[in-house]
N, C-alpha and C positions, 0 to 999 in steps of 0.2 A: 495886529492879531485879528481883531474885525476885518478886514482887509481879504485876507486871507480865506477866513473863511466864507466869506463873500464869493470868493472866487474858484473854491472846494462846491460852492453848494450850487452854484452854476454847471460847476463842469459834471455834474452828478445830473442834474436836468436834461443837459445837452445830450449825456449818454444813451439815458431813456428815450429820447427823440428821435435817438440815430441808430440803438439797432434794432426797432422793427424795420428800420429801412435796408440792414442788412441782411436781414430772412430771408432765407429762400421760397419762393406760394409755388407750389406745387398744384396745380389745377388737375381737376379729371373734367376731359371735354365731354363727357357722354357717362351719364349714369348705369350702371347694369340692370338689363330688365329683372323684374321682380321674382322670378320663377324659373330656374336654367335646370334638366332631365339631365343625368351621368352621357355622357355622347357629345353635351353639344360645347359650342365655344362660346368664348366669352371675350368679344373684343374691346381695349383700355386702350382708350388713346389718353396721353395726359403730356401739359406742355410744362415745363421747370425755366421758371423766372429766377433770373438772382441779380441782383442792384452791382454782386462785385462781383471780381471773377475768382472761378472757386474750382476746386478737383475732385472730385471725391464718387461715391458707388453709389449708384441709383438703384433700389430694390424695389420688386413690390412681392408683398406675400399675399396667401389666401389664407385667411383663421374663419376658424369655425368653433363654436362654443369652446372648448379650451384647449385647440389642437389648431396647428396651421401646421402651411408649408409654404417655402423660397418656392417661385415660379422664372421671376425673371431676375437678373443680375448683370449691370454693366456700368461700366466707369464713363463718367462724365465730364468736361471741361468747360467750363464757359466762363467767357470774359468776361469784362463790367459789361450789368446793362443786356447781357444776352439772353432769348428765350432758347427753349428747344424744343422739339416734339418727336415724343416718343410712341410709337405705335406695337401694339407687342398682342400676344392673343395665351389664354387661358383653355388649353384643352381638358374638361370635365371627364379623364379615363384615369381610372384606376392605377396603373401606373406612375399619374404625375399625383394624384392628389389622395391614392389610399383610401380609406374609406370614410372621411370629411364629406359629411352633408349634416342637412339642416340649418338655422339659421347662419349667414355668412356674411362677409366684408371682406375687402382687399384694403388693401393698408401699403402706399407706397410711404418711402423716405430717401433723402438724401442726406447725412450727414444728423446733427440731432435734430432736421426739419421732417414731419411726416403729415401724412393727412391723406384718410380713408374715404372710400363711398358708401353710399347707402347701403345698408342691410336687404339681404335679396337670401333668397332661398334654394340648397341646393338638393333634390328633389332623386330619390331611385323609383317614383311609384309609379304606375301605370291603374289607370279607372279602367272598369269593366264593368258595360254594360252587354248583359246576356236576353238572348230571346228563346224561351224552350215552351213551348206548345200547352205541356202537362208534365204531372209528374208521378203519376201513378203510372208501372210500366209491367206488361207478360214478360215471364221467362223466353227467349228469341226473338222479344221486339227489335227492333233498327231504335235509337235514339240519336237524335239531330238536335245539337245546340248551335245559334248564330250568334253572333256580337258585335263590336264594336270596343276597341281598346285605344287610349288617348292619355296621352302620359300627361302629368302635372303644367308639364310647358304647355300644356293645348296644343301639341303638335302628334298625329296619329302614330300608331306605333308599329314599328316591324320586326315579328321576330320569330316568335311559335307558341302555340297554345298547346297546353296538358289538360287532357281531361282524366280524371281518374275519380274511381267509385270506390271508395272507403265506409271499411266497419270493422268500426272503432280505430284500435290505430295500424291496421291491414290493408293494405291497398288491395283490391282483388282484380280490379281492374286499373288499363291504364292504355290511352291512345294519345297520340299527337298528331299536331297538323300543323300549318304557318299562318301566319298573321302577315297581310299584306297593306300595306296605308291603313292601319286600323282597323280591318275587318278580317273576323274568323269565319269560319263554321268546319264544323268537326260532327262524325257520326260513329256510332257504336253500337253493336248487337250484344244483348246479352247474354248471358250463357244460357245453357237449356237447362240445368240444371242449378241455376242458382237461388238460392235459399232465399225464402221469401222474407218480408220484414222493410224495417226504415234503413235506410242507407243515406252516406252526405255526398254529394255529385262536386267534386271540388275542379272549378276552372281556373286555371292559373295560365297568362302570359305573361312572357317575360323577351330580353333582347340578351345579344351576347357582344363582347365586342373585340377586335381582332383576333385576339388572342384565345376564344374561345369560352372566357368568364364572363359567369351573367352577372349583367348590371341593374335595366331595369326592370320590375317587376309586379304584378300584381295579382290576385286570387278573389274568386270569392267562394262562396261552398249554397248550393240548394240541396235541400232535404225533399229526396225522391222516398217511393217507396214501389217494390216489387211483391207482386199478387202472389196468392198461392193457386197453384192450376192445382187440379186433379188428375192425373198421368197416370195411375196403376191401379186396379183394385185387383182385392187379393183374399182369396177362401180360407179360413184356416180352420181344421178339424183338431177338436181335441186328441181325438185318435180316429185314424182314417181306417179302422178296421173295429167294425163294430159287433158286439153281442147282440141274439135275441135278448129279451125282457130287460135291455138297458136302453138309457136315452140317448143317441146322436146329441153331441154337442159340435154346432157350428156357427161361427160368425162372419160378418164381410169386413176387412179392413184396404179404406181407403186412404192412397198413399199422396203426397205434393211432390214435385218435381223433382227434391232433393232429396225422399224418400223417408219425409214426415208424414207422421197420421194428421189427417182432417178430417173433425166431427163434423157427422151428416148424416144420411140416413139410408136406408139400402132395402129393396126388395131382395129375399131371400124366397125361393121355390127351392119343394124337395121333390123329385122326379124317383119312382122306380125305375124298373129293369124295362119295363115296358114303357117307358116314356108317361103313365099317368103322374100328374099331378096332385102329391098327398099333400101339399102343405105350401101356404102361398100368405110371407105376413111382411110387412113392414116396421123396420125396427131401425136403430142408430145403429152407427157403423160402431166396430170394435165391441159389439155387446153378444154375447154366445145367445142363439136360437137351440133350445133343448126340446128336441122331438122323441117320443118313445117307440120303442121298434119293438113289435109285437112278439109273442114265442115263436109263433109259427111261419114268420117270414122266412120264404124259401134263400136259402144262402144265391148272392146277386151281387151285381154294382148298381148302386144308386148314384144319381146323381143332384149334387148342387147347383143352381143357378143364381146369380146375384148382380144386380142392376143397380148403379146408384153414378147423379150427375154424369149421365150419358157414355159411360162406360158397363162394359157389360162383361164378365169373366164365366167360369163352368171348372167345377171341380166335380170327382166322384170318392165315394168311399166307396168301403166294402160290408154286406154282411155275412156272417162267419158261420162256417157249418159247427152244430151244435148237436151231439148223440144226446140226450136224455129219456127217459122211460121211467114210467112207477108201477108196479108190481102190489096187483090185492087177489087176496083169495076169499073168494063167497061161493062158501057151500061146494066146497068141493072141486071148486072152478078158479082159473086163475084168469086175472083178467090183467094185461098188458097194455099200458094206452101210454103213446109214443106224445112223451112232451119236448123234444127238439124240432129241433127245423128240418131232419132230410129223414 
């Protein structure tokens, strides 16, 4: 019975000795660089040792945090004793690998033998560095942005640039142009009439690939802001037809581009019939100038004039013919004195 088991716990030794000799090592002759952009390849060379001879399907996947997918698949033979070398490529397009990125590994196997490479990275971003002059802009300026776009691989990017000027979540504006080896530049006029305030200047490049779906990508956004010009000023009468022994009410209101008021301030002249000058003041814009208009001004058009930030407007009113008369008797006499205007 010792005997025996003597010869059980030998051959239990022996076993352990002999089959890691008949494992399969699966070798990857070349590491994957550390950093691969959606577009590019990925080539796996890897040689399959095996001590005996064996059949079986050689696979390799790509996984990606808890998603993978089969790339290549092929049936294998080899004798005792034989290597092989397999050469196979990894193209990075949507199609074969979906939308797998971030950290990754390839993972081959033959039979229950397997064994993966390095963790590498698989990348849709594109860096973008911009050049823009300034960023305070008039209504009809030209704006000019340059850059420089270089995807995560360190390899320059080609595809096309978006520039578009957003407020809030509004695009108002929107141009493109192409991204050649990594370099843009892109121009834009802006409207004449666009509303002054902060605005975000959003540039995005991106690539597309055969099929017309973008792959990589990248944005960043500058905080512009556009001025208020002063483009209209504008007379307004309370009423453009006025009484003797009441006040003329008038003010000057100045307008911006898109046909907002901007405080400031305005020369106001009141001219008669005869072009004299009654009245010459300076006051804020949008606030009424009240002038009194005597009994006996002859019925006329007068006129307004109003200056302010290098615009200069002319408006006229009217004043109104007015009958009135008062009536006294002294002594026998009547006396008649004409209190209108004609």
């Amino acid at each position: 019975m010792e005997n025996k088991k003597g010869i059980f716990s030998i051959f239990v030794i022996l076993a352990f000795l002999i089959l890691p000799l008949v494992s399969a090592e699966i070798i990857f002759n070349q590491q994957p660089n550390s950093v691969y952009n959606l577009g590019d390849v990925v080539s796996i060379s890897t040689t399959i040792k095996y001590p005996a001879a064996t059949t079986g399907t050689f696979q390799m996947d790509l996984l990606c945090g808890s998603g993978g997918t089969n790339f290549y698949k092929n049936g294998v033979s080899l004798s005792a004793g034989e290597q092989k070398n397999i050469e196979s490529s990894l193209i990075l397009s949507k199609a074969i690998i979906g939308n797998l990125v971030g950290t990754c590994r390839i993972n081959a196997f033959l039979g229950t033998d397997s064994k993966s490479t390095n963790n590498f990275e698989i990348s849709n971003l594109v860096n973008i560095q911009s050049n823009i002059s300034k960023t305070d802009f008039n209504p009809e300026e030209t704006m000019t942005i340059s850059g420089n776009a270089i995807k995560e691989n360190g390899n320059a990017a080609n595809g096309y640039v978006e520039l578009s000027i957003l407020d809030g979540n509004s695009t108002i504006l929107l141009k493109e142009s192409t991204v050649n080896n990594g370099v843009f530049s892109v121009s834009t006029i802006f409207p004449k009439d666009m509303k002054s305030g902060n605005y975000v200047l959003r540039v995005k490049v991106y690539e597309k690939d055969l099929s017309g779906e973008e792959t990589n990508f990248g944005s960043i956004d500058i905080n512009i802001h556009i001025k208020q010009v002063p483009t209209n000023l504008e007379i307004v009468f309370e009423n453009s037809e006025v009484n003797p022994r009441t006040n003329l009410k008038v003010k000057a209101v100045l307008h911006d581009q898109s046909g907002f008021n901007i405080d400031s301030t305005t020369f106001l002249t009141i001219k008669n019939s005869k072009g004299k000058i009654l009245e010459q003041v300076e006051i804020p814009t949008d606030e009424f100038l009240e002038y009194p208009v005597l009994y006996n001004e002859i019925p006329s058009l007068w006129k307004v004039v109003a200056v302010s930030n290098k615009l200069t407007t002319e408006s006229s009113f009217r004043i109104l013919e007015v009958e009135n008369a008062t009536i006294k008797i002294i002594n026998k006499t009547v006396l008649i004195t004409n209190t209108g205007n004609i």
